[in-house]
PAMINU-253361 format. One line per 2 residues: number of its first residue (from 1); their letters; for each residue x negated, y, z negated of C-alpha. Coordinates in nm, 2 decimals, decimal comma. Layout:
BEGIN
NUM> a> X/Y/Z ~ ...
This chain:
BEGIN
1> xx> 1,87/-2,41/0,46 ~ 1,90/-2,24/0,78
3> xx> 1,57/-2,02/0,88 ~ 1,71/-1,72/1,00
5> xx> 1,61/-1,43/0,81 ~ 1,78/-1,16/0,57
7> xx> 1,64/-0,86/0,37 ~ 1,72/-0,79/0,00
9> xx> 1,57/-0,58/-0,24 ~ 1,46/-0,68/-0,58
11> xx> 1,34/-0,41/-0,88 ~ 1,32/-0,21/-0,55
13> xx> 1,08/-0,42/-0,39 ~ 1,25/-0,55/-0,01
15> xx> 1,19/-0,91/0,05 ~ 1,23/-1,11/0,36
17> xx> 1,40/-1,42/0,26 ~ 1,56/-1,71/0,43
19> xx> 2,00/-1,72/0,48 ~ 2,10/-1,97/0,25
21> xx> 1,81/-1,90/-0,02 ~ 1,93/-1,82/-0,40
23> xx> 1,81/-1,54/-0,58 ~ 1,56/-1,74/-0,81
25> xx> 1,40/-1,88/-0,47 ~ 1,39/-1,56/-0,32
27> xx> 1,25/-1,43/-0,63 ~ 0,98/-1,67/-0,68
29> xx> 0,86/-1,64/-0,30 ~ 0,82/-1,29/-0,34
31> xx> 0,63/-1,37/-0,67 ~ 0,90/-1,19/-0,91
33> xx> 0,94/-1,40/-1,20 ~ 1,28/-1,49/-1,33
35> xx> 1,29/-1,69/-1,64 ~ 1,50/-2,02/-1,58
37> xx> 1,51/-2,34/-1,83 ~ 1,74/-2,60/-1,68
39> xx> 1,68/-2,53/-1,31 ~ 1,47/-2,79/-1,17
41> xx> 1,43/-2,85/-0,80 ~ 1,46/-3,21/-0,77
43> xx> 1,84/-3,13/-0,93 ~ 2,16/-2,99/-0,89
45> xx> 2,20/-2,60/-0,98 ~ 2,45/-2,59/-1,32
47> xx> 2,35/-2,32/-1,47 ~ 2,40/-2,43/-1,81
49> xx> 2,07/-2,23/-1,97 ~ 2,20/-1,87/-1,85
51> xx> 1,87/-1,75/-1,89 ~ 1,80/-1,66/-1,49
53> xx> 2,09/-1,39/-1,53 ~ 2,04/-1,10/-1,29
55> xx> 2,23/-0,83/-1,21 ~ 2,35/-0,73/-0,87
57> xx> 2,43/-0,37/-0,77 ~ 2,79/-0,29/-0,71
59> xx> 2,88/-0,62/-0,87 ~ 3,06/-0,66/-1,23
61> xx> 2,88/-0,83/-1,50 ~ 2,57/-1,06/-1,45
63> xx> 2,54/-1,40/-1,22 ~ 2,26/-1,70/-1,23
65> xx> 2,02/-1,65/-1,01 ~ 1,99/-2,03/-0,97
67> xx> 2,35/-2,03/-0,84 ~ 2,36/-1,71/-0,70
69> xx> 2,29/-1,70/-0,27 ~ 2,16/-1,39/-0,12
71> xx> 2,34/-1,15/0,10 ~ 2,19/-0,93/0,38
73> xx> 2,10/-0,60/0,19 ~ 2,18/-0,76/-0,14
75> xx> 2,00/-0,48/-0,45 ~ 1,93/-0,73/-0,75
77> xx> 1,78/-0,63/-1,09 ~ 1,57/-0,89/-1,33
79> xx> 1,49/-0,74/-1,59 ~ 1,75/-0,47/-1,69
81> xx> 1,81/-0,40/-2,12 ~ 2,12/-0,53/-2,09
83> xx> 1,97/-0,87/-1,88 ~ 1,68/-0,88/-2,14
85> xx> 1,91/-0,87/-2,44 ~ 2,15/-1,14/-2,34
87> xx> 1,85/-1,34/-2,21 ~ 1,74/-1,31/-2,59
89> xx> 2,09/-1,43/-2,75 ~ 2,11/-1,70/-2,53
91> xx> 1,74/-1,81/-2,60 ~ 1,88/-1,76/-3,00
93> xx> 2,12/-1,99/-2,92 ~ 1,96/-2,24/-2,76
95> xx> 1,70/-2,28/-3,05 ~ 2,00/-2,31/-3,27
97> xx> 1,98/-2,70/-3,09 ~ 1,66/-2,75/-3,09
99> xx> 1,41/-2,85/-3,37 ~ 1,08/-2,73/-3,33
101> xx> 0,78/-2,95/-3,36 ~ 0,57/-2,79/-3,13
103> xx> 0,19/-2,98/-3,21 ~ 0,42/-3,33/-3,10
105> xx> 0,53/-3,22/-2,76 ~ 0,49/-3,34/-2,41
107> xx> 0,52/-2,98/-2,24 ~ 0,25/-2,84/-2,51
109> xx> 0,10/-2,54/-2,37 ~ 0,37/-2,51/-2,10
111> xx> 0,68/-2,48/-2,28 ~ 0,87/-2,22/-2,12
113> xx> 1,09/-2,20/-2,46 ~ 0,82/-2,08/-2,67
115> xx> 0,69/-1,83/-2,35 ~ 1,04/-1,72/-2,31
117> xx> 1,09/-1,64/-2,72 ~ 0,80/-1,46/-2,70
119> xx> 0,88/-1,25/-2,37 ~ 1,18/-1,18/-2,47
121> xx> 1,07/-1,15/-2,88 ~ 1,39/-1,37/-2,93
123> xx> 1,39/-1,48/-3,33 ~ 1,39/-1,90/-3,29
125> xx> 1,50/-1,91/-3,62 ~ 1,82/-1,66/-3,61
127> xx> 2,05/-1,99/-3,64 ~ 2,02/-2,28/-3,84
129> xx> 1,92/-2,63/-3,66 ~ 2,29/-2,74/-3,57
131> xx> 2,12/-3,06/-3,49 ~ 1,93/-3,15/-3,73
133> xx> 2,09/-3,50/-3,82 ~ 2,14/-3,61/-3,47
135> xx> 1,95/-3,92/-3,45 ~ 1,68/-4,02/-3,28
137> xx> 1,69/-4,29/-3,04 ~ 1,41/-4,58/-2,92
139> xx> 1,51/-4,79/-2,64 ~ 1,20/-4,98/-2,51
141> xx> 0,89/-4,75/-2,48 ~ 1,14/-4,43/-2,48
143> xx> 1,24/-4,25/-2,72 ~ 1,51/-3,99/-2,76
145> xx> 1,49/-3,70/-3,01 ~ 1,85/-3,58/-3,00
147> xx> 1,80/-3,29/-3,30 ~ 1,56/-3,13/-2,96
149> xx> 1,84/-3,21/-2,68 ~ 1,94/-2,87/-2,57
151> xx> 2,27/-3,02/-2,36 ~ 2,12/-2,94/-2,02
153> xx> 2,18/-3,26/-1,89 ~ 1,90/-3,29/-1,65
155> xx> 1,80/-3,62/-1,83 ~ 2,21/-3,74/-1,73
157> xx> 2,19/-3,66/-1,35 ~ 1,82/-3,79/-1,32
159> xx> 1,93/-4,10/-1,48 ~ 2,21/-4,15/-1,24
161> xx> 1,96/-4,07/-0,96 ~ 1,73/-4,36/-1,06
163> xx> 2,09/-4,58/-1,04 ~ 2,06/-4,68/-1,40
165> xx> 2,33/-4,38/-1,56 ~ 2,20/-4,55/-1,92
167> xx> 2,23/-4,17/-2,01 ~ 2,58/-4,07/-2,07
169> xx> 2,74/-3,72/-2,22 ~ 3,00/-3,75/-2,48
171> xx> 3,29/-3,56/-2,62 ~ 3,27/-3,18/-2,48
173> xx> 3,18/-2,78/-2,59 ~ 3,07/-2,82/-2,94
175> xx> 3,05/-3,15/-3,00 ~ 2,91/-3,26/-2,67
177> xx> 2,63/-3,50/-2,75 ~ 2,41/-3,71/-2,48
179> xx> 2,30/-4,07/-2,59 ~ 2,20/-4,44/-2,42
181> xx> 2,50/-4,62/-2,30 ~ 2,62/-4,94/-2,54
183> xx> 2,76/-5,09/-2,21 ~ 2,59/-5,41/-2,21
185> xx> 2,58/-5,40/-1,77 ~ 2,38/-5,05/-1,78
187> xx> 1,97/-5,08/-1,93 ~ 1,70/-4,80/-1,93
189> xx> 1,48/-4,90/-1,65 ~ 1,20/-4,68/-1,84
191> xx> 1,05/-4,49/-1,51 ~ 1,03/-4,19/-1,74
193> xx> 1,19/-3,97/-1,49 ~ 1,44/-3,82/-1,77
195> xx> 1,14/-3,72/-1,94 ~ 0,97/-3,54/-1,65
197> xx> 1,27/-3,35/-1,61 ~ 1,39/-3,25/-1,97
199> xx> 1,29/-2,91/-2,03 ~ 1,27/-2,94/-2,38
201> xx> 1,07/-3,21/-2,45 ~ 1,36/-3,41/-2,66
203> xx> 1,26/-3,75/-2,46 ~ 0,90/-3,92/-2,48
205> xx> 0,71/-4,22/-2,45 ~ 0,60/-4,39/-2,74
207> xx> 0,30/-4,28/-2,85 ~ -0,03/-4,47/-2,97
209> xx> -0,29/-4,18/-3,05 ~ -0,35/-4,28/-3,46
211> xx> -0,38/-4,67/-3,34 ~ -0,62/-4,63/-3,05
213> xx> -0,83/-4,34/-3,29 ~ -0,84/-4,68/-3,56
215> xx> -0,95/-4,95/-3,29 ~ -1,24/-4,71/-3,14
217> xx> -1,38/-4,73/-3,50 ~ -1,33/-5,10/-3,61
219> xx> -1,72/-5,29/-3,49 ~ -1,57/-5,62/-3,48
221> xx> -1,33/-5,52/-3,18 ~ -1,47/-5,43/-2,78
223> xx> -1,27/-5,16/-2,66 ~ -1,27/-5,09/-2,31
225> xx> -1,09/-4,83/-2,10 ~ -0,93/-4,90/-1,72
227> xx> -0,75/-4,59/-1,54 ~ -0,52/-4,59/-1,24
229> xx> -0,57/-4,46/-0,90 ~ -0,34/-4,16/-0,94
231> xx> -0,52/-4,03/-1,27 ~ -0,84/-3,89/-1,10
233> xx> -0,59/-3,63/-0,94 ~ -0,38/-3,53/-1,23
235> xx> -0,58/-3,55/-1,50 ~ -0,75/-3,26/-1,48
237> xx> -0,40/-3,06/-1,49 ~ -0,41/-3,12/-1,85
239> xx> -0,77/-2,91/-1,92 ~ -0,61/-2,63/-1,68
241> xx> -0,75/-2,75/-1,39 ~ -0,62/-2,63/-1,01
243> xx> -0,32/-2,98/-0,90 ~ -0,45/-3,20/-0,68
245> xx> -0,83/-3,13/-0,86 ~ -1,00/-3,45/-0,80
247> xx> -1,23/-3,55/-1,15 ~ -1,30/-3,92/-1,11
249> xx> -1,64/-3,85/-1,24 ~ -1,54/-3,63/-1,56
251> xx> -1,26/-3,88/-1,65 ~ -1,50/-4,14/-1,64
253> xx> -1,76/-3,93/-1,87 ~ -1,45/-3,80/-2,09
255> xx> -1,34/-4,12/-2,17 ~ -1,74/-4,25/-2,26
257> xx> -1,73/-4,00/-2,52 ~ -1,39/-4,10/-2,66
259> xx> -1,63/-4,42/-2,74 ~ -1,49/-4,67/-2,50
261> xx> -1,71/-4,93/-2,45 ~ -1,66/-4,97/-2,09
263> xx> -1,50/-4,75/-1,83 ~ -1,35/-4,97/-1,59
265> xx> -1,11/-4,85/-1,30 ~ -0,78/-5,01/-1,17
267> xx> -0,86/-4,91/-0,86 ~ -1,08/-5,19/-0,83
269> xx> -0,81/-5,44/-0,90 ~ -0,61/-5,21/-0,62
271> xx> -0,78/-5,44/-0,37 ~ -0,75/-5,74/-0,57
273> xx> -0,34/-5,66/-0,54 ~ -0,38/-5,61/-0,18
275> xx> -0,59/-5,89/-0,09 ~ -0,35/-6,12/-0,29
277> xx> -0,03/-5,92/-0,14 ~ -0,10/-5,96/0,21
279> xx> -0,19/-6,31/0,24 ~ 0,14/-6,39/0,04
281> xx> 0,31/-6,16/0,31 ~ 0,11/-6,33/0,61
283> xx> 0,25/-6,68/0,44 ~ 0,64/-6,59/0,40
285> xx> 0,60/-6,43/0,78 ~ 0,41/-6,73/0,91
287> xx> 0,67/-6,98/0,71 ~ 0,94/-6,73/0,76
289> xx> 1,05/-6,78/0,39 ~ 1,21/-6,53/0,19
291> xx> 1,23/-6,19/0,36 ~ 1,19/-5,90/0,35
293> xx> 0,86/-5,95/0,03 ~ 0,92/-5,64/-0,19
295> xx> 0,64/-5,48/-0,35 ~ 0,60/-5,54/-0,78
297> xx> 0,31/-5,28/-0,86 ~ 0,59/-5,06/-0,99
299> xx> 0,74/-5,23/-1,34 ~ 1,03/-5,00/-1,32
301> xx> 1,15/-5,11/-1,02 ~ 1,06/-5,47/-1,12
303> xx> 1,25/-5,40/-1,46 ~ 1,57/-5,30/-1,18
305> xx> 1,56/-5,59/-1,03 ~ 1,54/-5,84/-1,34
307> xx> 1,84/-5,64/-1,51 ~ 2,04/-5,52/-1,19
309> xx> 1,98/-5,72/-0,92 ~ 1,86/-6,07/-1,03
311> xx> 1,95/-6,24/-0,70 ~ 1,65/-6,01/-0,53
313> xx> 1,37/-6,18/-0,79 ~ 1,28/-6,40/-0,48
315> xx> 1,19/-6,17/-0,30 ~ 0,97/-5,96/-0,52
317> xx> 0,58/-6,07/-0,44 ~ 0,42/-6,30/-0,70
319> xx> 0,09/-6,06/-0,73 ~ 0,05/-5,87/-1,08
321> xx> 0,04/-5,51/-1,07 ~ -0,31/-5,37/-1,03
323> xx> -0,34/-5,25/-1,43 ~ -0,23/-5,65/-1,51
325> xx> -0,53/-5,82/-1,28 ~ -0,76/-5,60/-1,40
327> xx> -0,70/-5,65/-1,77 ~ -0,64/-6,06/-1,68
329> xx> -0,99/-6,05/-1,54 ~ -1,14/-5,85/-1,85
331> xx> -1,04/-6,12/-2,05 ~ -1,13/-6,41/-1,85
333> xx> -1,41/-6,33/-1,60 ~ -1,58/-6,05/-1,76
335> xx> -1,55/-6,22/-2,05 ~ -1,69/-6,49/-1,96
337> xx> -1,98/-6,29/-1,77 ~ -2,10/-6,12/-2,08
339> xx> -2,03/-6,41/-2,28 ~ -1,80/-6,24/-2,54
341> xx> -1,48/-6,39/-2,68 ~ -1,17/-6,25/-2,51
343> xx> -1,00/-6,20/-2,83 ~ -1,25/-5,94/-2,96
345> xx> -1,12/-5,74/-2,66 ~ -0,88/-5,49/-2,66
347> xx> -0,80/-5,35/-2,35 ~ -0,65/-4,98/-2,29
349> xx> -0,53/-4,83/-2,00 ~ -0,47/-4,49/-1,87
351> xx> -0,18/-4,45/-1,66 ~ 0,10/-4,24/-1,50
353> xx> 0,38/-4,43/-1,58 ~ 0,58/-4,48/-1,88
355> xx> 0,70/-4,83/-1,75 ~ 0,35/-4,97/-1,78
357> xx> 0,39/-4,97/-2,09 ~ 0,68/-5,23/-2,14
359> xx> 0,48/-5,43/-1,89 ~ 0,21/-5,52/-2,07
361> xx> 0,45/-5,73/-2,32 ~ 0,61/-5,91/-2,07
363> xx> 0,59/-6,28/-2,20 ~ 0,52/-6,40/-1,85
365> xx> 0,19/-6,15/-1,82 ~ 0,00/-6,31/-2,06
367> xx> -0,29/-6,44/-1,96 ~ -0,45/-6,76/-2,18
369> xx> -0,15/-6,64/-2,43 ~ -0,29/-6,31/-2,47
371> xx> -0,16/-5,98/-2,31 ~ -0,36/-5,85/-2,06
373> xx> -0,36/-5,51/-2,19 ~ -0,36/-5,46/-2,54
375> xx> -0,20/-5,10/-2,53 ~ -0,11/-4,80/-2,21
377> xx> -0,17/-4,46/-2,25 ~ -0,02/-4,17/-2,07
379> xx> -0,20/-3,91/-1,83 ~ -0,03/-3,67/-2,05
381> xx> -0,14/-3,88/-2,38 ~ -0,47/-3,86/-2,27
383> xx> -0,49/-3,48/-2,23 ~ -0,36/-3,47/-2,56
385> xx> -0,64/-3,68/-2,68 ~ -0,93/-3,54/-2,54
387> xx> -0,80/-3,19/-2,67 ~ -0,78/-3,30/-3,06
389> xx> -1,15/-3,42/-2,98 ~ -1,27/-3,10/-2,81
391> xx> -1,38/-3,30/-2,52 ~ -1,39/-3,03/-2,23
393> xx> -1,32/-3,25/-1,93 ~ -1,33/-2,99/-1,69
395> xx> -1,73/-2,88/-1,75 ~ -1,83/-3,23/-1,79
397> xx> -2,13/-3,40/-1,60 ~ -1,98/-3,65/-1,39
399> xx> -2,04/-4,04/-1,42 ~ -1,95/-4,37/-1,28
401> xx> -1,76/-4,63/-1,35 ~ -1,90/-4,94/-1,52
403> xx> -1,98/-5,26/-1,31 ~ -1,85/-5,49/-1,19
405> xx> -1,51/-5,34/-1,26 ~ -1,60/-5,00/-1,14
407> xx> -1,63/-5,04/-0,77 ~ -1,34/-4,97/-0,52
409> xx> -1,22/-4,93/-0,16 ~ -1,03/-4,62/-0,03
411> xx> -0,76/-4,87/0,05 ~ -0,70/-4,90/-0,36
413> xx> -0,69/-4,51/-0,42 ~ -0,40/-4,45/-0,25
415> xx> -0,19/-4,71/-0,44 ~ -0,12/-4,38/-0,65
417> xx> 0,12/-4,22/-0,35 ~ 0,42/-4,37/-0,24
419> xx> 0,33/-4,58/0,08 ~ 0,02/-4,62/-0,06
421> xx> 0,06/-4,98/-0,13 ~ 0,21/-5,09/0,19
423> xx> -0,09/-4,89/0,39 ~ -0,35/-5,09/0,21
425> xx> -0,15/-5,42/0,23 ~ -0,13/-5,34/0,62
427> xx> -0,46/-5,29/0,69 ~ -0,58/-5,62/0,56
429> xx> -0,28/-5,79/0,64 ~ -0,39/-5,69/1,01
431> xx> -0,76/-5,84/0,91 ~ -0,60/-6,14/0,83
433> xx> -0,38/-6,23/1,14 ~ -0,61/-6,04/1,40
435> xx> -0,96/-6,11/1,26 ~ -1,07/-5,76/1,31
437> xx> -0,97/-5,44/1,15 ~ -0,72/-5,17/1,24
439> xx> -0,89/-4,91/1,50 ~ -0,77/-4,61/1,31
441> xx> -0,69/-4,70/0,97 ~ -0,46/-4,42/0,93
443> xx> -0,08/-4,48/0,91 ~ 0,11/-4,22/0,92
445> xx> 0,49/-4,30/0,94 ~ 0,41/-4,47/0,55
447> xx> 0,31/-4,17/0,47 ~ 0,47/-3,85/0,30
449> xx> 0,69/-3,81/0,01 ~ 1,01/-3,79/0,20
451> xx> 1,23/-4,05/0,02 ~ 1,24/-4,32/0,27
453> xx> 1,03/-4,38/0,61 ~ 0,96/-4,74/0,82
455> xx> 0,76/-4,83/1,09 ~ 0,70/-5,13/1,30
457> xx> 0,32/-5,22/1,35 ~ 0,22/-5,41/1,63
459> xx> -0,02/-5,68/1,46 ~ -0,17/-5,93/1,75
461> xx> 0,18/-6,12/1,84 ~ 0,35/-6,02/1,57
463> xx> 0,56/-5,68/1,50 ~ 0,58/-5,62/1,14
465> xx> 0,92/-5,44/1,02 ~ 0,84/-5,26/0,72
467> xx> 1,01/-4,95/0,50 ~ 0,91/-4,72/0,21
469> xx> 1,11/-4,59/-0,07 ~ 1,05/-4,31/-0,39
471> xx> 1,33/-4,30/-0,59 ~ 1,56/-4,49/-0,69
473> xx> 1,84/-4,38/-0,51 ~ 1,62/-4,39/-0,16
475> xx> 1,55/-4,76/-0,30 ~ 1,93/-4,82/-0,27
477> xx> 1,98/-4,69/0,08 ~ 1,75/-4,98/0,17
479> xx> 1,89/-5,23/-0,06 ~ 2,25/-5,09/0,09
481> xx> 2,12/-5,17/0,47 ~ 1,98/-5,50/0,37
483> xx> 2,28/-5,58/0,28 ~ 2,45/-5,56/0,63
485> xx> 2,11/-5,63/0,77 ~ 1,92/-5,89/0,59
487> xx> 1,68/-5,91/0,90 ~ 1,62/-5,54/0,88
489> xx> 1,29/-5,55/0,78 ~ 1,02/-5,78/0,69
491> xx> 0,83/-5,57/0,41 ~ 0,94/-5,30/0,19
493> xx> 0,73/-5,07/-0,06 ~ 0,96/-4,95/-0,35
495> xx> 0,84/-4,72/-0,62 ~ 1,11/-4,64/-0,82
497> xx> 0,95/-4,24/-0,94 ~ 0,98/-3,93/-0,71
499> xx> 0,63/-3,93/-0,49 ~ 0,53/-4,28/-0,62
501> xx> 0,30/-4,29/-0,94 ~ 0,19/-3,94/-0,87
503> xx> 0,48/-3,83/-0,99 ~ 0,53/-4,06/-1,25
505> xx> 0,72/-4,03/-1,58 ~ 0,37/-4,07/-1,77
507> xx> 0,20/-3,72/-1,59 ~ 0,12/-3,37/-1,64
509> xx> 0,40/-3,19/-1,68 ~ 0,58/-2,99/-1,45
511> xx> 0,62/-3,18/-1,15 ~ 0,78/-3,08/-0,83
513> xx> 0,73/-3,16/-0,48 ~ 0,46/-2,94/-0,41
515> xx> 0,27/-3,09/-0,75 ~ 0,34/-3,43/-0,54
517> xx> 0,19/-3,37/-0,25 ~ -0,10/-3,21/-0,39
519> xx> -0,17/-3,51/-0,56 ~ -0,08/-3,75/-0,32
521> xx> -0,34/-3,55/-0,06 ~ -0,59/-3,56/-0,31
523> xx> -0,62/-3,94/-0,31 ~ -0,58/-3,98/0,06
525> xx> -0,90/-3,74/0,09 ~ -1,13/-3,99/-0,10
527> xx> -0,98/-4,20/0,12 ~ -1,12/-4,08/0,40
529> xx> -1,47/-3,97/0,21 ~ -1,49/-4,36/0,13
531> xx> -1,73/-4,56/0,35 ~ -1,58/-4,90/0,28
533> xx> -1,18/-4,87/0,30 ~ -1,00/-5,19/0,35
535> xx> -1,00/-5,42/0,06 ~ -1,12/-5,75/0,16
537> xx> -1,47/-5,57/0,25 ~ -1,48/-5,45/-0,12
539> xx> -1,89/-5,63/-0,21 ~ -1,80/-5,68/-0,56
541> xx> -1,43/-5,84/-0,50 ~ -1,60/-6,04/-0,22
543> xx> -1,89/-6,20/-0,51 ~ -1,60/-6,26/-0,75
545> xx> -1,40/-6,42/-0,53 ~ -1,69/-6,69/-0,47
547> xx> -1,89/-6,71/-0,76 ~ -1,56/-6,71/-1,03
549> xx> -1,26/-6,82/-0,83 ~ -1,47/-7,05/-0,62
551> xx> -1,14/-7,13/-0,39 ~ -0,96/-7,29/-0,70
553> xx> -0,61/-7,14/-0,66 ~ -0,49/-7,31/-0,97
555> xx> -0,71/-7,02/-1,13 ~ -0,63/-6,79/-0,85
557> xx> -0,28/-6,79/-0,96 ~ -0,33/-6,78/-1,30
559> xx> -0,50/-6,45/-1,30 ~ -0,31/-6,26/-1,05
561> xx> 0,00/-6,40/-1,01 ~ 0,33/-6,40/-1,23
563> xx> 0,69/-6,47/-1,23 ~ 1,01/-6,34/-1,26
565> xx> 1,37/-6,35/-1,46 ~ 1,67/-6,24/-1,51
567> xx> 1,66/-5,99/-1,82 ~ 1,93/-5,88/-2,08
569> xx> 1,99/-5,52/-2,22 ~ 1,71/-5,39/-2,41
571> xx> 1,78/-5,26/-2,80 ~ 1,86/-4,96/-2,85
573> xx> 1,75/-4,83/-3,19 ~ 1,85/-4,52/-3,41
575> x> 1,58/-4,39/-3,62
C-alpha cells in the first residue's frame, strides 16, 4: 500500500487516508464502524457477506466496502435507510444457513451475527434453516457443523494457505456446499486455523467440558493442571481483559478453584525442550548428520510432515513437545517423588492449539504405556469454563505455580511466539559450544511475526545457519529452497499457525496481527523481567537432571524423546 496520502469524506466527516486503502480500512482508522462478516485480514477480499455495503455519492447502487479503494475526494455514506435495510435482508438471509446454538459457540459474546441482527433489528428467524440436515463432520479433534456454514469460504482459502486444501467447495449457487476432501493424498493437519477464521463458528475442536467437570469430582483420581507459555497472555481475553494482559498469577488461582490438584506450568518443561533440543542440534552439527534439525514443538506441523512429507521425518528433532515432557515427567518423576501411582493421575492441559490435542494419542507418546496427557483443553475452552463456574479471573488474587513443576526461565516463555523456540534453543546452544552465555541474550532477526526471517549467529568457530517460519505457506518457501539448497540452513523453527502459538487455532477469538503481536510482546516482556533466562541455569531442571536422571540416557530418552512415521489419512466421520 503506497503511503501517500488522499482525503475522503465519510457521514461528512474528512479523513486522511492512505492511496491504495479500501473504504472499510479507511473507515475503521477513522473509527467509523462498518459492519463486515467474511472480511478478515489475514485473507483475500470476496465479498461474499455483502454486509459492508456503502454508498458512494454520484455513484449507482451500493459497493463493498471491503472491495471498494478510495478515491481523492471520494463522499461515502455507511449507514443510509436504504444501506441499513439491505444490510438487514442480507443478515435475513444469511441466518436462513445458519442454525443457531448460541450457549455452544466458540465466538460467544463476540459474535458479530447476533450484534449485527440486533443493530440492524434483522428477524433471524424470517427463513427456515435451509440447512438443517447438512451433516456434521468429525475429522480428528475437528469438527465441522455444516447446518452453521454460511458459504464464506474463509475456512477453503485458509486451508489452502496451511498447504493441506482438505477443505473443498462443491457444486455452485444454491447448492454449493463445503466439506473435507475423500482424496486419500489430502489430510486435515488440525492447526485449527479454519476455525480461527470462520466467522460463524460452524468449525470447532472437540470439546471435553462434562468429562473434565466428572474427573474433578471422582476421589480415587489426582487431577492436575499444566498450561502453556502463550496462555498467561491470552487468557485473560476471555474475562474481557485488554490483549496482550499478562495473568500468570490469576490463571494459576483460576485454575486452583476449578479444584485441580496441582497447577503446574509447561513452561517449565520449555527448558526441558530446549536443553534437550540444543544438545541434539550441537550433536547433528558436530557429526554433521542430518541437516538442517527442524523443530517438533508444533504437532501440526509434525502431523505435515508424517502425512505430506514423510522423507523429512529425519530431520525433525527427537525432543517431545514441551506439554508431552511435562506430562511424561508427572507420571514418572513426580510420581515417583510423592509416591503416588501414575495411573491415579490424570493430567490436563491448557493450551492454544487444537493440534495438541491429537498429540496426546500418538501411540509413540506414551510414556510406560500410558499417555502423557490424559485430555487438552483450549484457551477458549477454558474461558468457557471458568464462566459456567463464575470464577472471575480478572479480580483474582494472584498465585504461583506448584513446585517443582512450577519454576521456569524467560527462555521457556517465549516458546509461545514464533522464533520463540529457536531463541531459547540458541542461547543454550551457545552455552554449550562456548562455555559461557550469550552477551545480550536478545535476538532480534528471530523475532517478529513476519512470515519467514533467518540469521546466521556466530557461535565460537562455528556460524549457525538458521530460519523461522509461521504459516504454513511461509513453511513451504523454506521447504521449496531446501530443495535447491539442501545446505541452506542448518536449523529451522516451523510453526505451522499465523504468529506461532499465539495465534493458535485453540485461542481467543478474533485474532489478527495486531492481537499477535500484542501477545507475542507480552511474553517477551517477562522475558526480560525474568532474572534467570537461559534454560540450562533453570535450579529446579538443574536438581532433576541429577537427582532423577542421574546421567542415565536410557531414561533420558524415554521421557523426552520420541519418534516418528509415516501416517495415513485420518477418518472422516458424519454425525
Amino acid at each position: 500500500m503506497e503511503s501517500r496520502q488522499i482525503e475522503i469524506v465519510i457521514n461528512g466527516q474528512p479523513v486522511k487516508t492512505n492511496v491504495g486503502a479500501t473504504v472499510l480500512e479507511a473507515a475503521k482508522s477513522a473509527g467509523i464502524g462498518i459492519p463486515a462478516l467474511c472480511y478478515h485480514p489475514d485473507l483475500t477480499v470476496r465479498a461474499n457477506c455483502r454486509l459492508c455495503v456503502v454508498e458512494i455519492v454520484g455513484e449507482k447502487g451500493v459497493v463493498p466496502a471491503c472491495a471498494t479503494k478510495v478515491r481523492d475526494g471520494m463522499k461515502i455514506t455507511t449507514e443510509s435507510d436504504r444501506v441499513k435495510a439491505l444490510r438487514k435482508t442480507n443478515l435475513e438471509l444469511i441466518m436462513s444457513q445458519h442454525r443457531e446454538e448460541c450457549n455452544d459457540c466458540v465466538w460467544l459474546a463476540e459474535c458479530k451475527l447476533l450484534k449485527y441482527a440486533a443493530d440492524y433489528k434483522a428477524k433471524i428467524d424470517r427463513f427456515p434453516d435451509r440447512k438443517i440436515k447438512f451433516p456434521i463432520t468429525k475429522f480428528g479433534p475437528i469438527e465441522f457443523d455444516q447446518t452453521k456454514c454460511i458459504d464464506c469460504r474463509n475456512c477453503v482459502e485458509m486451508c489452502s494457505k496451511q498447504q493441506a486444501n482438505f477443505l473443498e467447495v462443491k457444486n455452485r449457487g444454491f447448492e454449493t456446499v463445503i466439506e473435507p476432501s475423500k482424496d486419500p493424498k489430502k489430510d486435515c493437519i488440525y492447526c485449527g486455523q479454519c476455525i480461527v477464521h470462520c466467522p460463524a463458528g460452524a468449525i470447532e475442536a472437540v470439546g471435553e467440558f462434562e468429562e473434565i467437570q466428572d474427573l474433578l469430582k471422582d476421589k480415587n483420581k489426582i487431577v492436575v493442571v499444566q498450561f502453556a507459555p502463550s496462555i498467561r497472555a491470552s487468557i485473560g481475553e476471555t474475562a474481557g481483559m485488554a490483549h496482550g494482559s499478562v495473568v500468570t498469577g490469576q490463571l494459576v488461582a483460576a485454575l486452583r478453584r476449578l479444584g485441580f490438584a496441582k497447577v503446574f506450568d509447561v513452561s517449565t518443561a520449555a527448558d526441558f525442550t530446549t536443553i534437550e533440543e540444543a544438545e541434539e542440534l550441537v550433536q547433528r552439527i558436530s557429526q554433521k548428520k542430518v541437516l538442517p534439525m527442524f523443530t517438533s514443538c508444533c504437532p501440526a506441523w509434525v502431523k505435515y510432515v508424517e502425512f505430506y512429507r514423510p522423507d523429512l521425518i529425519q530431520n525433525l528433532t527427537t525432543v517431545k513437545s514441551p506439554q508431552n515432557i511435562l506430562g511424561s515427567l508427572i507420571k514418572t518423576y513426580w510420581a515417583e517423588k510423592e509416591k503416588i501411582d501414575p495411573k491415579k493421575i490424570v493430567v490436563i492441559s491448557i493450551m492454544p492449539c487444537t493440534a495438541k490435542k491429537y498429540e496426546i494419542d500418538k501411540e509413540e507418546a506414551k510414556i510406560l504405556g500410558m499417555k502423557p496427557v490424559d485430555m487438552v483443553l483450549t484457551t477458549r475452552e477454558l474461558g468457557r469454563l471458568l464462566k459456567i463456574k463464575k470464577i472471575d479471573l480478572k479480580n483474582l488474587e494472584p498465585e504461583i505455580s506448584d513446585d517443582p513443576l512450577g519454576i521456569h526461565t524467560g527462555a521457556a516463555v517465549i516458546y509461545g511466539a514464533t522464533g520463540g523456540v529457536m531463541e531459547s534453543a540458541i542461547r543454550t546452544a551457545y552455552w554449550r559450544i562456548t562455555g559461557s552465555n550469550m552477551t545480550d541474550l536478545v535476538c532480534t532477526s528471530v523475532r517478529g511475526i513476519v512470515g519467514f526471517k533467518s540469521a546466521e549467529v556466530k557461535i565460537g568457530e562455528l556460524t549457525l545457519k538458521a530460519a523461522v517460519a509461521n504459516g504454513m505457506q511461509n513453511a513451504k518457501l523454506v521447504l521449496d529452497e531446501l530443495a535447491k539448497n539442501p545446505a541452506a540452513y542448518d536449523y529451522i523453527e516451523i510453526m505451522a499457525c499465523p504468529g506461532g502459538c499465539i495465534g493458535g487455532g485453540g485461542q481467543p477469538l478474533p485474532v489478527d496481527d495486531e492481537i499477535r503481536k500484542k501477545r507475542a510482546a507480552a511474553l517477551y516482556r517477562i522475558d526480560c523481567e525474568k532474572e534467570i533466562r537461559v534454560a540450562h541455569e533453570n535450579p529446579q531442571v538443574q536438581k532433576i537432571y541429577e537427582e532423577f536422571f542421574k546421567k542415565d540416557q536410557e531414561k533420558i530418552h524415554q521421557v523426552m524423546h520420541t519418534h516418528y512415521g509415516k501416517k495415513s489419512k485420518s477418518r472422516i466421520i458424519d454425525k
